[in-house]
N, C-alpha and C positions, 0 to 999 in steps of 0.2 A: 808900730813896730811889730805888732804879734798877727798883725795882716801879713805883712811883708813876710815873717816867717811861716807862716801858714801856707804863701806863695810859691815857695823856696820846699818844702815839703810835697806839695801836690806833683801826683807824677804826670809826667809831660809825654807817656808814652799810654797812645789811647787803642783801647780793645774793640778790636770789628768783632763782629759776634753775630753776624749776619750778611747776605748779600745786599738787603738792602739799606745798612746801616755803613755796609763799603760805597755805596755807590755815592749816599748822604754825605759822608765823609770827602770822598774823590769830588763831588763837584760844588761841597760848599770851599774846600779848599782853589779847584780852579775857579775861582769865583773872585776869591780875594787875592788872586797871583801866589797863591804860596804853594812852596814848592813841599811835596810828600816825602817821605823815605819808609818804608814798608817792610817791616821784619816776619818772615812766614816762618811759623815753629812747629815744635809738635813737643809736645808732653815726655813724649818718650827719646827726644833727641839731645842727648848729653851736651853735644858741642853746641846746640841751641839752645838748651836752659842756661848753658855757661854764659852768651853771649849776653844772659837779658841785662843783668848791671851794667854791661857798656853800654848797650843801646839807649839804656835810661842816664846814663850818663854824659850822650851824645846829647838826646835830648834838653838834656838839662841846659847846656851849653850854646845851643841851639834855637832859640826860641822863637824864633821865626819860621822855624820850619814845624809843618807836622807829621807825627812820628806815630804809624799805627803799627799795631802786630795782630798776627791774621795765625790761629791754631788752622794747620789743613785740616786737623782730624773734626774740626768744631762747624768752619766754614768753607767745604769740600768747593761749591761752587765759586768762589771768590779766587782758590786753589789753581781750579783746572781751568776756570777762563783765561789764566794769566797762564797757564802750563809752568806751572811750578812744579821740581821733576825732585829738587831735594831740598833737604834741613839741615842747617839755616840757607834761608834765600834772602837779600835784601833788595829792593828794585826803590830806586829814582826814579821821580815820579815828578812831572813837570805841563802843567794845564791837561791833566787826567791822563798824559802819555807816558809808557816807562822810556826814560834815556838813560839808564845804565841799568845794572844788574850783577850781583857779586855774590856766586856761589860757595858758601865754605865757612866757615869761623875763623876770620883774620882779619883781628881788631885795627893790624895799623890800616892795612888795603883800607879799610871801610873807614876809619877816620881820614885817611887823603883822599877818599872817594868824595865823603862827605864834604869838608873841606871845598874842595873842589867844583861841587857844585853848586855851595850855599854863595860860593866868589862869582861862579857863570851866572849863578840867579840875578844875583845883584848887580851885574853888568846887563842882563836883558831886562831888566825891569828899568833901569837910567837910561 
């Protein structure tokens, strides 16, 4: 029982903290068919710190999918390869390719986003 909560505790939203720890991340997840969702932030971006308890609460809910957050100011290259222009950006993410992208802080958009593509996933992997 105190595994289980232990399980239930651990957060589910994991930190790139480098280019080549995005890249480790991006093609051990195409690997196992799972699909990404990528939250880009910045320290100083209000409407982005706002979003991180959804995000981790997406994840929570979520558990088949993985859920990274990427600081530009931390991991610049990971940023600008993707052209990520603002804070917050979230991008879908589907065998290392982005298939959607939701600029702004808006919780519901991004939960029908989500939503929405955890249902396409599970239709293209059957």
């Amino acid at each position: 029982m105190e595994n289980q909560q232990e399980q239930q505790n651990k957060p589910r939203v994991v930190k790139v903290d480098s280019l080549e720890s995005w890249g480790s991340f991006v093609s051990q997840a195409t690997n196992q068919g799972c699909p990404i969702v990528v939250h880009f932030t910045a320290s100083w971006c209000m409407p982005s710190v706002a979003m991180n308890p959804f995000f981790e609460e997406l994840a929570l809910s979520n558990p088949d999918v993985l859920f990274l957050v990427v600081d530009v100011d931390e991991v610049k290259e990971v940023a600008s390869k993707l052209e990520i222009k603002a804070m917050p950006t979230f991008l879908l993410m589907r065998d290392g390719a982005q298939v959607d992208k939701l600029v702004g802080a808006n919780p519901e958009e991004m939960r029908k986003r989500i939503d929405a593509f955890v249902q396409s996933f599970r239709v293209y992997i059957a």
